[in-house]
Backbone atoms as SQL, in Angstrom:
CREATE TABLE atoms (id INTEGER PRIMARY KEY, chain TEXT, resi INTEGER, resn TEXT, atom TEXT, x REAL, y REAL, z REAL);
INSERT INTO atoms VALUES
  (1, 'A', 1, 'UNK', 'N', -134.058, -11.929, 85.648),
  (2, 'A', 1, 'UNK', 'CA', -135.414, -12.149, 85.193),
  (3, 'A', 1, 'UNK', 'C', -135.949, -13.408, 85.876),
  (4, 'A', 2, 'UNK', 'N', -136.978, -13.111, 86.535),
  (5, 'A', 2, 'UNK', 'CA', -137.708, -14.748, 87.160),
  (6, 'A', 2, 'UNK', 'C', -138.264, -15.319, 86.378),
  (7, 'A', 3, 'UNK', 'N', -138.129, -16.558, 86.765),
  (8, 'A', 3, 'UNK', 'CA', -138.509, -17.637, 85.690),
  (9, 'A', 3, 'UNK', 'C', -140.090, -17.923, 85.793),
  (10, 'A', 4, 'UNK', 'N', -140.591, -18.008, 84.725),
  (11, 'A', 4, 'UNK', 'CA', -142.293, -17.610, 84.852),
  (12, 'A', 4, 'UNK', 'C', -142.863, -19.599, 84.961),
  (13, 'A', 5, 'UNK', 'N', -143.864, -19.405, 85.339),
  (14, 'A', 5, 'UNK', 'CA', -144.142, -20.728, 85.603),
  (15, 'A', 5, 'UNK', 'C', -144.828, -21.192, 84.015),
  (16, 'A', 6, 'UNK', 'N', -145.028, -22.239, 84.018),
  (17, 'A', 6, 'UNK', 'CA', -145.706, -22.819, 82.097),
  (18, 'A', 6, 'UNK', 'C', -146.618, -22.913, 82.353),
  (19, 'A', 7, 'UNK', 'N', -147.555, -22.223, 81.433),
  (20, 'A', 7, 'UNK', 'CA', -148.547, -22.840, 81.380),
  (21, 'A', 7, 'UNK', 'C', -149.583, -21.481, 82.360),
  (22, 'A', 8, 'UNK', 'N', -148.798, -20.810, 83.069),
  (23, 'A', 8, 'UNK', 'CA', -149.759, -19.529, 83.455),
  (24, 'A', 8, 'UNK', 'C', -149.609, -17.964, 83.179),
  (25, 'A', 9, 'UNK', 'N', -150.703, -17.316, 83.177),
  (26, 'A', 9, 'UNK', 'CA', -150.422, -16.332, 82.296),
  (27, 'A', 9, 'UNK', 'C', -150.093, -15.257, 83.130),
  (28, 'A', 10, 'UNK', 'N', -149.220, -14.346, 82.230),
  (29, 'A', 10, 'UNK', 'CA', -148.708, -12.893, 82.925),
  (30, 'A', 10, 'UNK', 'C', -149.230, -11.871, 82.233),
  (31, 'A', 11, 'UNK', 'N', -149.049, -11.304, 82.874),
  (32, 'A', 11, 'UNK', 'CA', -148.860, -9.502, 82.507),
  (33, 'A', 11, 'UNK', 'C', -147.275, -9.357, 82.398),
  (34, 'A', 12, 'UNK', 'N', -147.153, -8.752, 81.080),
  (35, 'A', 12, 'UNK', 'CA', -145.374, -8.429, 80.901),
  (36, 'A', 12, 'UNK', 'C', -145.467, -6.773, 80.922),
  (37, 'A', 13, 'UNK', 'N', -144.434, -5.825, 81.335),
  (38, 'A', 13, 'UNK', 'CA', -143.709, -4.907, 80.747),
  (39, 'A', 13, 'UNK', 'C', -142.618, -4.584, 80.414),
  (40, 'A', 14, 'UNK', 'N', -142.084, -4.417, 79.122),
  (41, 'A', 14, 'UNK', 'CA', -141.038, -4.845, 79.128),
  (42, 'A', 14, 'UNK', 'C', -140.492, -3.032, 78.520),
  (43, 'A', 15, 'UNK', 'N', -139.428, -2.360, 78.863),
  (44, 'A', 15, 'UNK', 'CA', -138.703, -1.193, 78.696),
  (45, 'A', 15, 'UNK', 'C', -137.656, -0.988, 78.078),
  (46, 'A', 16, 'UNK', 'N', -137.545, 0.013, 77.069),
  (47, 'A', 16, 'UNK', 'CA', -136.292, 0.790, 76.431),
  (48, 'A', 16, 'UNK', 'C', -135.439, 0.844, 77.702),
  (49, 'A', 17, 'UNK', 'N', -134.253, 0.725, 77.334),
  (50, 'A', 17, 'UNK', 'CA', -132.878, 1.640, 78.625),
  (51, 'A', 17, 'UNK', 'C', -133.442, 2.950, 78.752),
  (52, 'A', 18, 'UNK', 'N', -133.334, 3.420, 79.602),
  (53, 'A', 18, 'UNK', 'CA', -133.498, 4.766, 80.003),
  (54, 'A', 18, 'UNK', 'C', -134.980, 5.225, 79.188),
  (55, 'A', 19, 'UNK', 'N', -135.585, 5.037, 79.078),
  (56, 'A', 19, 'UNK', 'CA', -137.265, 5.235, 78.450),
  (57, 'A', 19, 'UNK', 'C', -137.272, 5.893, 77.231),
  (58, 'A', 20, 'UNK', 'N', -136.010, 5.547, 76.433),
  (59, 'A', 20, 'UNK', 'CA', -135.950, 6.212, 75.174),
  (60, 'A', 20, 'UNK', 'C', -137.286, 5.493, 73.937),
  (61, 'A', 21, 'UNK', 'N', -137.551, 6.799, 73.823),
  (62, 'A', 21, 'UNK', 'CA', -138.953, 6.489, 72.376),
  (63, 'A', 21, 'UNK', 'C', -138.034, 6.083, 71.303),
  (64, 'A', 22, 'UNK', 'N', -137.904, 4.597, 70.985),
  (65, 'A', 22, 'UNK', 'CA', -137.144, 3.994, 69.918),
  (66, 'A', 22, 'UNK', 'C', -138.297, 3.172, 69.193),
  (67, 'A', 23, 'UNK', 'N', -138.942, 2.871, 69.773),
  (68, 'A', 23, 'UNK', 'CA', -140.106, 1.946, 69.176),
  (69, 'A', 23, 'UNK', 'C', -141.227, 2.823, 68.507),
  (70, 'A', 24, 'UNK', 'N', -141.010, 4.024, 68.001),
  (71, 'A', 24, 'UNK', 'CA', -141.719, 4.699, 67.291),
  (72, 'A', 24, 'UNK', 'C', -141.787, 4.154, 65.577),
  (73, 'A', 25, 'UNK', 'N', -140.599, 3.919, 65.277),
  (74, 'A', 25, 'UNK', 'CA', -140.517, 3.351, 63.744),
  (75, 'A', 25, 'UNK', 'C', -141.240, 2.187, 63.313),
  (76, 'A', 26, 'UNK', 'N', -142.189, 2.204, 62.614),
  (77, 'A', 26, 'UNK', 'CA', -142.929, 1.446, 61.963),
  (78, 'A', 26, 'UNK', 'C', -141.887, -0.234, 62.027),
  (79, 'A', 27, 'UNK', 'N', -140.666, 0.117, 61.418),
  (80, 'A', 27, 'UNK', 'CA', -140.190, -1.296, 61.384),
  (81, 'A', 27, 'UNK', 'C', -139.415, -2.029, 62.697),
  (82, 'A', 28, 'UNK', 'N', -139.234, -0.975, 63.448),
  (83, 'A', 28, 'UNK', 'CA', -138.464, -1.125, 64.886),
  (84, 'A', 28, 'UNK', 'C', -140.474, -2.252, 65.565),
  (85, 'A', 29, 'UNK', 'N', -141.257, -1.823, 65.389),
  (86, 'A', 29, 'UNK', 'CA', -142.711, -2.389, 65.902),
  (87, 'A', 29, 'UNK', 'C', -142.730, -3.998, 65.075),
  (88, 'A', 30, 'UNK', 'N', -142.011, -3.679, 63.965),
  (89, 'A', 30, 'UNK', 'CA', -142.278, -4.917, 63.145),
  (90, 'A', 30, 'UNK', 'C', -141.866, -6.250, 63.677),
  (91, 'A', 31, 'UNK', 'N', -140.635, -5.619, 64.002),
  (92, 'A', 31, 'UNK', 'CA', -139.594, -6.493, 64.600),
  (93, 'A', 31, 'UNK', 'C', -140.253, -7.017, 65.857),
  (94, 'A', 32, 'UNK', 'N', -140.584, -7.060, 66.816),
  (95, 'A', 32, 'UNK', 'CA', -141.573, -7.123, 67.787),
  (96, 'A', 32, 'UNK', 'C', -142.719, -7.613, 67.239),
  (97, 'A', 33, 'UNK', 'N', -143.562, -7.743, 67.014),
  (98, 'A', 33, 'UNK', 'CA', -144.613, -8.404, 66.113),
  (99, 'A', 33, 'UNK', 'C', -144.332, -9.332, 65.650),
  (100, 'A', 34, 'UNK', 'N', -143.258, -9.456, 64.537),
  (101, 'A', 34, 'UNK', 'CA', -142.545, -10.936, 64.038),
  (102, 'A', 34, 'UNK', 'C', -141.730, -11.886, 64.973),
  (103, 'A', 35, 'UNK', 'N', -141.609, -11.239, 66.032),
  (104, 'A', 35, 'UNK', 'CA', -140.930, -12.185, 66.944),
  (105, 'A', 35, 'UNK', 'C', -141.958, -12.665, 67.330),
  (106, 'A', 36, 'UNK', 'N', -142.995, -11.749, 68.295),
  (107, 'A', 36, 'UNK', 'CA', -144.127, -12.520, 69.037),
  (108, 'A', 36, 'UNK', 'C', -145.291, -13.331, 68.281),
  (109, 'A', 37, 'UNK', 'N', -145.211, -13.364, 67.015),
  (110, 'A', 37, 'UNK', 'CA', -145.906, -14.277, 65.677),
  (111, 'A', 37, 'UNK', 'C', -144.717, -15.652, 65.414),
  (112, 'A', 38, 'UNK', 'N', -143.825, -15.452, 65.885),
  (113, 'A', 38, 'UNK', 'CA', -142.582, -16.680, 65.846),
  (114, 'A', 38, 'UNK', 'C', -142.814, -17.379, 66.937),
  (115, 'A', 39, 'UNK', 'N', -142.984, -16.644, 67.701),
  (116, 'A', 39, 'UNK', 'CA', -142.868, -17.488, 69.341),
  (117, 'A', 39, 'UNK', 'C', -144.494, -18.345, 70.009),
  (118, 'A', 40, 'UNK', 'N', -145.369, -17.551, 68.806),
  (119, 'A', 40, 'UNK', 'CA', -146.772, -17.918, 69.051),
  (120, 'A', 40, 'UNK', 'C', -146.867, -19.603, 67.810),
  (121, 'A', 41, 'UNK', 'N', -146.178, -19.079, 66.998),
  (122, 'A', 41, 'UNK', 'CA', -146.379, -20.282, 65.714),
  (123, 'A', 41, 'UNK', 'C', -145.260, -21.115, 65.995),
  (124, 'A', 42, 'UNK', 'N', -144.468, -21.400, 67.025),
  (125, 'A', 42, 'UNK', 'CA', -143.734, -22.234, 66.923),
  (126, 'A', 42, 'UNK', 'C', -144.165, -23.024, 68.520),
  (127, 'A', 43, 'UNK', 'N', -145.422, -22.152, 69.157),
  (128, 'A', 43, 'UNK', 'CA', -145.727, -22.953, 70.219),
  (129, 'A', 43, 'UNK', 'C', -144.736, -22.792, 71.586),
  (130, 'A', 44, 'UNK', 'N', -144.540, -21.469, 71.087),
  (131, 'A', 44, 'UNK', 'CA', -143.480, -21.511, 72.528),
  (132, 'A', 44, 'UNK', 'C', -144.860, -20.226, 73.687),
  (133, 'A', 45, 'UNK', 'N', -145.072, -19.798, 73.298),
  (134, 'A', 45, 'UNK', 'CA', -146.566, -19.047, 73.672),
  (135, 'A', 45, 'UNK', 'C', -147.375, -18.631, 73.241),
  (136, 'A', 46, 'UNK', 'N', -148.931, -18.811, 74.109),
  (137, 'A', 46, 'UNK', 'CA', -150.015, -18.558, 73.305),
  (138, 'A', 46, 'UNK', 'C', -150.502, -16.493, 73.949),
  (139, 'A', 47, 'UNK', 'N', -150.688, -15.953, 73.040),
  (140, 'A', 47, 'UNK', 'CA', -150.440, -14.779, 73.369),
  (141, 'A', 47, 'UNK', 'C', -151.665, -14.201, 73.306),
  (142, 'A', 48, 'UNK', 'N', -152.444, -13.178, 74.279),
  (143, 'A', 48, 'UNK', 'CA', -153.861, -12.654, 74.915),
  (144, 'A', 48, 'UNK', 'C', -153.584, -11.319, 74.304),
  (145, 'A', 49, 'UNK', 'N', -152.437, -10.475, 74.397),
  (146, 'A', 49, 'UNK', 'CA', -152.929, -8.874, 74.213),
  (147, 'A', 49, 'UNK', 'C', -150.873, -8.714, 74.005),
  (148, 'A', 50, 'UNK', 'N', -151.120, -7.457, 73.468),
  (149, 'A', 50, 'UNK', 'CA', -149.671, -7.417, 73.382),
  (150, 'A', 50, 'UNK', 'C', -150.076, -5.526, 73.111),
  (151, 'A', 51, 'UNK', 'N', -149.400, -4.563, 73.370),
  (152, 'A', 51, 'UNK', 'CA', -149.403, -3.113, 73.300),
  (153, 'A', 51, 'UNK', 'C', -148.219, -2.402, 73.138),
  (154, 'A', 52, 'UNK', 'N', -147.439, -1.862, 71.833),
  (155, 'A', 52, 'UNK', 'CA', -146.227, -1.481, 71.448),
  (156, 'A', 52, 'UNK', 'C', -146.234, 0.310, 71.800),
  (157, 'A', 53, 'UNK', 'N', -145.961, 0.340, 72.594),
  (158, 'A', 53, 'UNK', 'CA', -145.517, 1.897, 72.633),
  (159, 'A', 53, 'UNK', 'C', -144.474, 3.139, 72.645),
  (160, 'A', 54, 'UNK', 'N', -144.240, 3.858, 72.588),
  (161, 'A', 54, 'UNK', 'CA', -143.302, 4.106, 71.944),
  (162, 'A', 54, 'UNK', 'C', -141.459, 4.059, 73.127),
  (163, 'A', 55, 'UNK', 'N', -141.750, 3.729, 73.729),
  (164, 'A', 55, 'UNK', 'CA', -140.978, 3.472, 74.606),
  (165, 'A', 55, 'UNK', 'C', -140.654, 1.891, 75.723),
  (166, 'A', 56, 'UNK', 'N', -141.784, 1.044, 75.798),
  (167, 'A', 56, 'UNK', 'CA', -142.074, -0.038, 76.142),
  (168, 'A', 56, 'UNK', 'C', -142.907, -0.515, 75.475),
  (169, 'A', 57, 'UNK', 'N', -142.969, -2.038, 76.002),
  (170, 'A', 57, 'UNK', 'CA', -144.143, -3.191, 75.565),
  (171, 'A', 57, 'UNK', 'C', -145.113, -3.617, 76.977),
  (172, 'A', 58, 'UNK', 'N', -146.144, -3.773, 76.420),
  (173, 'A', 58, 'UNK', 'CA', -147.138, -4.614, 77.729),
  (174, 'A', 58, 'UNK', 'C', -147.427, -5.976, 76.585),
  (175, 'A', 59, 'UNK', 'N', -147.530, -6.997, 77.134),
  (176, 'A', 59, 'UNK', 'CA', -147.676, -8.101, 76.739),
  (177, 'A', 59, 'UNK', 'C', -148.765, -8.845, 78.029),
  (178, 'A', 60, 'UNK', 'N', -149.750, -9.777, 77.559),
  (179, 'A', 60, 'UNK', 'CA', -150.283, -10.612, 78.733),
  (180, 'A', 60, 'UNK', 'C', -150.009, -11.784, 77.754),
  (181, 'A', 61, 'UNK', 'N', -149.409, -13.118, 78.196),
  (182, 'A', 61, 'UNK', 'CA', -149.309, -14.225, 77.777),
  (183, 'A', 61, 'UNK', 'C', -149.428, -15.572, 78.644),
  (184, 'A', 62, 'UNK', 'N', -149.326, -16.338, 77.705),
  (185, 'A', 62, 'UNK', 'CA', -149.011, -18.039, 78.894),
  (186, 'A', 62, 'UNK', 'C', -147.660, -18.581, 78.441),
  (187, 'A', 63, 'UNK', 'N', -146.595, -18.594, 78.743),
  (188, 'A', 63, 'UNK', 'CA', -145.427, -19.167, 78.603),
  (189, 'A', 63, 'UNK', 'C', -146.131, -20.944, 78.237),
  (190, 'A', 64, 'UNK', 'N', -144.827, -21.312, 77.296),
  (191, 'A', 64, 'UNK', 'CA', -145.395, -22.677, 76.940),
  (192, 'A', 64, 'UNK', 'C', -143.672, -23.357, 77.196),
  (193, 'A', 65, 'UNK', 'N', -142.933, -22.515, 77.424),
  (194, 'A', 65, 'UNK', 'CA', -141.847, -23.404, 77.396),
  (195, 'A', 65, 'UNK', 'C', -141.036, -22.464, 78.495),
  (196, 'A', 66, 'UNK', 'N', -139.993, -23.234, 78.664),
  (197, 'A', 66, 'UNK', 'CA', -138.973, -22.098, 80.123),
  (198, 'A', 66, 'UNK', 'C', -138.163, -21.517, 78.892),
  (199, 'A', 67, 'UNK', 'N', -137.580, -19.845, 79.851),
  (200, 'A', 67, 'UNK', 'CA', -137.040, -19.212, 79.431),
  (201, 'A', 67, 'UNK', 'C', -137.457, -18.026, 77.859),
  (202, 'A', 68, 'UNK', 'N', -138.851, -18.594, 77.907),
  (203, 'A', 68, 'UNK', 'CA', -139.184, -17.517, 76.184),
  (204, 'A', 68, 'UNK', 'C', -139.151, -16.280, 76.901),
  (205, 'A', 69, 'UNK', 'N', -139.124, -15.404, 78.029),
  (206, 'A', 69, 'UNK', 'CA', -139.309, -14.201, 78.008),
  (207, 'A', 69, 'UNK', 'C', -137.940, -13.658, 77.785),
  (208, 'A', 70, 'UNK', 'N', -136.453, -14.530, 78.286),
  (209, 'A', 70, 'UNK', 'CA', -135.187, -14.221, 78.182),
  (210, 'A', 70, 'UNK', 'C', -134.999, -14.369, 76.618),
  (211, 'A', 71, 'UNK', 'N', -135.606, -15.347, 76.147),
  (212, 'A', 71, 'UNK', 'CA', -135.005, -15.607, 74.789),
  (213, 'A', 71, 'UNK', 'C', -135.896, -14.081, 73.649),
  (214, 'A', 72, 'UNK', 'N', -136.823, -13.788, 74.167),
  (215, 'A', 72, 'UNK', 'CA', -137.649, -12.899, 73.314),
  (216, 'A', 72, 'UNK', 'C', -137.055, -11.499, 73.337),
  (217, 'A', 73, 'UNK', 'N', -136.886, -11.489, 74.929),
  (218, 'A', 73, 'UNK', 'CA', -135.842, -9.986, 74.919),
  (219, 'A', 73, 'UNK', 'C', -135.009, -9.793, 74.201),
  (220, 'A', 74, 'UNK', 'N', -133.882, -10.938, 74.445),
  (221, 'A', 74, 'UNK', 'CA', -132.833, -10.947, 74.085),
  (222, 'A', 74, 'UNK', 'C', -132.252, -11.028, 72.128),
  (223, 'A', 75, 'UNK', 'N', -133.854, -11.832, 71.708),
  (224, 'A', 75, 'UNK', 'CA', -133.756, -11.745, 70.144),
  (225, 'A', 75, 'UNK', 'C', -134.182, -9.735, 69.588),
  (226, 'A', 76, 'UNK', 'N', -135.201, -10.163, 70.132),
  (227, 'A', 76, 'UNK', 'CA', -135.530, -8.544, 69.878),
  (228, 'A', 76, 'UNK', 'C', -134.788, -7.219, 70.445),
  (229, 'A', 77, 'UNK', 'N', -134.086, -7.473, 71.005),
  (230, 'A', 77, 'UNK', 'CA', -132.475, -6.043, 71.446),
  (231, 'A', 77, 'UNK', 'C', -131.869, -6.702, 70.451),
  (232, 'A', 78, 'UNK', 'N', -131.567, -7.565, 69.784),
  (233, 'A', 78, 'UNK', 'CA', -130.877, -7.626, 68.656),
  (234, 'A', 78, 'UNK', 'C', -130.647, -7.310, 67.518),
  (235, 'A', 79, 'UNK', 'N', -132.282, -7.655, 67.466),
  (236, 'A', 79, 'UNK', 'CA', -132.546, -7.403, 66.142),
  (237, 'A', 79, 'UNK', 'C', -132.438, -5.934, 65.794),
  (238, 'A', 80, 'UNK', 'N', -133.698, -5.203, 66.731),
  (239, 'A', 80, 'UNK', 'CA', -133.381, -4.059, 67.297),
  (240, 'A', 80, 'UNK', 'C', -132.178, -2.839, 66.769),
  (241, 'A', 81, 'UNK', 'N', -131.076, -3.561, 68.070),
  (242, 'A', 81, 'UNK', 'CA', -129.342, -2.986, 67.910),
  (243, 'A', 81, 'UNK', 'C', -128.914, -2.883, 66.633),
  (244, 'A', 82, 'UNK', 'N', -129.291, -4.251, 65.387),
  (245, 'A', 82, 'UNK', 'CA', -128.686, -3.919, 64.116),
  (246, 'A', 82, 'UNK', 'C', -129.396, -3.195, 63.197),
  (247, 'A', 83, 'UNK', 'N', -130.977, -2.859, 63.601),
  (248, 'A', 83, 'UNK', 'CA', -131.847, -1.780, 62.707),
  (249, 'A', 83, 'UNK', 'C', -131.031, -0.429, 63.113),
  (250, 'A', 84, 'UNK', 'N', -130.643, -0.198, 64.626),
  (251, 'A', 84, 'UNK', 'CA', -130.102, 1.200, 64.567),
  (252, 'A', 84, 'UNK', 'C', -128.980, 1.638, 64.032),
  (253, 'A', 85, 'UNK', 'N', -127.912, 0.158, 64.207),
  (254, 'A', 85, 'UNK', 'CA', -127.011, 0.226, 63.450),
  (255, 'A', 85, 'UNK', 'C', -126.843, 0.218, 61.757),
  (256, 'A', 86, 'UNK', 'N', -128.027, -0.099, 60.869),
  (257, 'A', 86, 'UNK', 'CA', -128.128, -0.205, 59.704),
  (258, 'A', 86, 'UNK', 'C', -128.880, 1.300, 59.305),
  (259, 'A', 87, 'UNK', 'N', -129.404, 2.118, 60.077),
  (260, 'A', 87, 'UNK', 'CA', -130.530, 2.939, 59.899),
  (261, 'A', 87, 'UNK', 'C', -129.987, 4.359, 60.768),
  (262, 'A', 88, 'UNK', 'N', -129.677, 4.440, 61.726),
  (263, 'A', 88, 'UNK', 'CA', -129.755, 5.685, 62.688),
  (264, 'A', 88, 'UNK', 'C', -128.434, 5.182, 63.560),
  (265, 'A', 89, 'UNK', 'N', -127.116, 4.681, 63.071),
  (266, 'A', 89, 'UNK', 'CA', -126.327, 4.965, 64.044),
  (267, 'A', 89, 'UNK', 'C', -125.567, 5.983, 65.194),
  (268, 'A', 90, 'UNK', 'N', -126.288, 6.978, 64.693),
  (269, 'A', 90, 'UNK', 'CA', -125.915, 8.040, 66.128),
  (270, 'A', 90, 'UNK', 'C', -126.855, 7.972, 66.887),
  (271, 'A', 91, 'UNK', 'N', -127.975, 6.727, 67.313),
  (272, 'A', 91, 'UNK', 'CA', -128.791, 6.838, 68.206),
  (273, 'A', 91, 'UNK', 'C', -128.405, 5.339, 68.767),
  (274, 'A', 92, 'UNK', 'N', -127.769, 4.455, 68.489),
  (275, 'A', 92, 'UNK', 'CA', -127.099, 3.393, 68.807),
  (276, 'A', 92, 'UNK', 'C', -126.093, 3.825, 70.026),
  (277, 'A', 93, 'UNK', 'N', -125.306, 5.298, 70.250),
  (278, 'A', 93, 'UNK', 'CA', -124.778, 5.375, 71.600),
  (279, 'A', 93, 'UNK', 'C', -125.380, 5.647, 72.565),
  (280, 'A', 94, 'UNK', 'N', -126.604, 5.943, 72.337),
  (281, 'A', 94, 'UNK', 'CA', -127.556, 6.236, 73.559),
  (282, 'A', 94, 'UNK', 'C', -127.275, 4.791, 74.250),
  (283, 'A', 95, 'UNK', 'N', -127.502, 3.550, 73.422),
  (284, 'A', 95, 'UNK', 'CA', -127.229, 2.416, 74.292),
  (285, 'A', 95, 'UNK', 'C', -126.397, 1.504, 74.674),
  (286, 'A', 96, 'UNK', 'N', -124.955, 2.153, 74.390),
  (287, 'A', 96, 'UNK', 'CA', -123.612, 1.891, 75.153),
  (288, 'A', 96, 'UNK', 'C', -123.374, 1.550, 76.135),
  (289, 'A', 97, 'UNK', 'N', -123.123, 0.280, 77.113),
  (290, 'A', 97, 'UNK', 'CA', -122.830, 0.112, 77.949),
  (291, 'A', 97, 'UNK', 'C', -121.382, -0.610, 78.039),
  (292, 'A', 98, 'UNK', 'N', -120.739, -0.406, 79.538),
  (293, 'A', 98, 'UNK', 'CA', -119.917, -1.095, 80.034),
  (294, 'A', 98, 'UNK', 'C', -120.334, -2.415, 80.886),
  (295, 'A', 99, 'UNK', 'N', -120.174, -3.275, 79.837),
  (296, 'A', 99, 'UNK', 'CA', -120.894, -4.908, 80.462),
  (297, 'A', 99, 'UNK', 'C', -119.536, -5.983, 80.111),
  (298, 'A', 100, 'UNK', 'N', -119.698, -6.978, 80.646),
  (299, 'A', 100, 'UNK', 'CA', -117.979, -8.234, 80.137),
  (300, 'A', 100, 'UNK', 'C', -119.133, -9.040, 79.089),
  (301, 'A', 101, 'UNK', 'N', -120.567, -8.898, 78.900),
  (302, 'A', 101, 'UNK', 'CA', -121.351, -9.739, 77.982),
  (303, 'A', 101, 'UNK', 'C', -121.906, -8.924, 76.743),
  (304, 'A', 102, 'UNK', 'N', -121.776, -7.826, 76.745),
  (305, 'A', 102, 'UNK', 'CA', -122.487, -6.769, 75.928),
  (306, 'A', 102, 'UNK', 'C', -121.466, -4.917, 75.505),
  (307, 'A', 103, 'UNK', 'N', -121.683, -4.925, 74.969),
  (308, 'A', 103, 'UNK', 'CA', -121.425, -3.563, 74.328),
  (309, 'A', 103, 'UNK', 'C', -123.163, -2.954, 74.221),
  (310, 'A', 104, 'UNK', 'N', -123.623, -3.032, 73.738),
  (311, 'A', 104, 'UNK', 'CA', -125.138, -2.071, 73.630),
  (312, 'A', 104, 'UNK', 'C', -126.206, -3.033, 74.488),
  (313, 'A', 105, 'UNK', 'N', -127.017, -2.311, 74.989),
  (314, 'A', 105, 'UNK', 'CA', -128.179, -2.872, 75.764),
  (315, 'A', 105, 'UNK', 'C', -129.322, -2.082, 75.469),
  (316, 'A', 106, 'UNK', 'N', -130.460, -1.984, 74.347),
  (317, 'A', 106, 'UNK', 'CA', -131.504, -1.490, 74.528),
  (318, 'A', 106, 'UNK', 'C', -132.663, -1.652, 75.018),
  (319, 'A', 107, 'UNK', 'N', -132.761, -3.076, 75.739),
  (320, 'A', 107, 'UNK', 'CA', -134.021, -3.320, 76.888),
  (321, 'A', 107, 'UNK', 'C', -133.357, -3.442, 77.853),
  (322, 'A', 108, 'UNK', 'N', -134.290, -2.581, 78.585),
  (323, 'A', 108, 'UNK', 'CA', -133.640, -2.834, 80.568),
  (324, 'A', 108, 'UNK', 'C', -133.464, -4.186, 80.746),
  (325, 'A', 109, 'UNK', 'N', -133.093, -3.912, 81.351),
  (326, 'A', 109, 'UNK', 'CA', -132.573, -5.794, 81.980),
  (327, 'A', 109, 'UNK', 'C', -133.827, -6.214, 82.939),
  (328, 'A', 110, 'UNK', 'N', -134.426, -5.371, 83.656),
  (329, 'A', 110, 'UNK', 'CA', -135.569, -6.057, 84.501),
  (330, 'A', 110, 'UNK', 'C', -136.865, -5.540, 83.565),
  (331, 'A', 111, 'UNK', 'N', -137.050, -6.304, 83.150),
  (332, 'A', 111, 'UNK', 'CA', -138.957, -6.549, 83.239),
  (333, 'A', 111, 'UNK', 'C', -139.799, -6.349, 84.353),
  (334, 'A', 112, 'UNK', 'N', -141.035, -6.173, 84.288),
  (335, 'A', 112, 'UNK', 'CA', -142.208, -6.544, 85.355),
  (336, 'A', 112, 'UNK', 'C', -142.735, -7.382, 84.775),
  (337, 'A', 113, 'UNK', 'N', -143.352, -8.762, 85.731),
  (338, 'A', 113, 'UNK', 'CA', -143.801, -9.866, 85.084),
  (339, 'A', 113, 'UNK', 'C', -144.699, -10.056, 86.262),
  (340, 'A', 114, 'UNK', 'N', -145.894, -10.268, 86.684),
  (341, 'A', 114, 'UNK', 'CA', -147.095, -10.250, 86.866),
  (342, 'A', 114, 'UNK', 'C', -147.738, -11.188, 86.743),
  (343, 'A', 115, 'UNK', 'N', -147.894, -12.443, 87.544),
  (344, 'A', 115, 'UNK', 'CA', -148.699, -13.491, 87.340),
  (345, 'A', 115, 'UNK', 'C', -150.806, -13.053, 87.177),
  (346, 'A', 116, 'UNK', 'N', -150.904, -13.568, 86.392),
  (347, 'A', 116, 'UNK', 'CA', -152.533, -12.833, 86.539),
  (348, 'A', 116, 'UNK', 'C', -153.188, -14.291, 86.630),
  (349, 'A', 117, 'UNK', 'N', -153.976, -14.443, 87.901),
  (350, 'A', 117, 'UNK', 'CA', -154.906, -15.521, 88.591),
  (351, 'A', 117, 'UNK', 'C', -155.782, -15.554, 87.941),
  (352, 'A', 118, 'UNK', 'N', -155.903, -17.127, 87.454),
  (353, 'A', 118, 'UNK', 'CA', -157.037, -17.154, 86.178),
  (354, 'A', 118, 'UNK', 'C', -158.124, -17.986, 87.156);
């Protein structure tokens, strides 16, 4: 993931593994929402548009600190991983991987991140 500059704004997309519609559940969206309401109220970014669909996110933001797009992914596949695991564990092997850092991965690992010239 490239490191976004502070202070200028992007265009994010961010993707399910394999384009699985997981983000259909009302609370799977929640989770996403409460992160990006955490990350906005704690001043780590100020956030323009954000679009939950059922398979990815589009986000346009301004990073306020290094690293919130790694840290946002990475909270939200978490959180994520233990809703499927608390809720729908036979849809939790869809995102099985062989990693030395991970057992499940439900956001791709690359983003598109998009500087937008203000």
């Amino acid at each position: 993931m490239e490191e976004m500059e502070i202070g200028k704004m992007y265009f994010i997309t961010a993707t399910i593994l394999d384009w699985q519609p997981i983000l259909l559940k009302k609370l799977r969206k929640q989770i996403i929402i409460r992160s990006l309401k955490y990350l906005v109220d704690k001043n780590f970014i100020r956030l323009h548009a954000f679009v939950i669909m059922p398979n990815h996110i589009h986000l346009i933001w301004k990073p306020l600190v290094t690293n919130v797009q790694l840290r946002f992914m990475k909270f939200t596949g978490q959180k994520i991983k233990f809703e499927l695991l608390d809720y729908e564990p036979d849809q939790l092997e869809k995102f099985l991987v062989n990693k030395k850092d991970r057992t499940y991965q439900n956001m791709a690992k690359k983003s598109i991140g998009n500087r937008i010239v203000q």
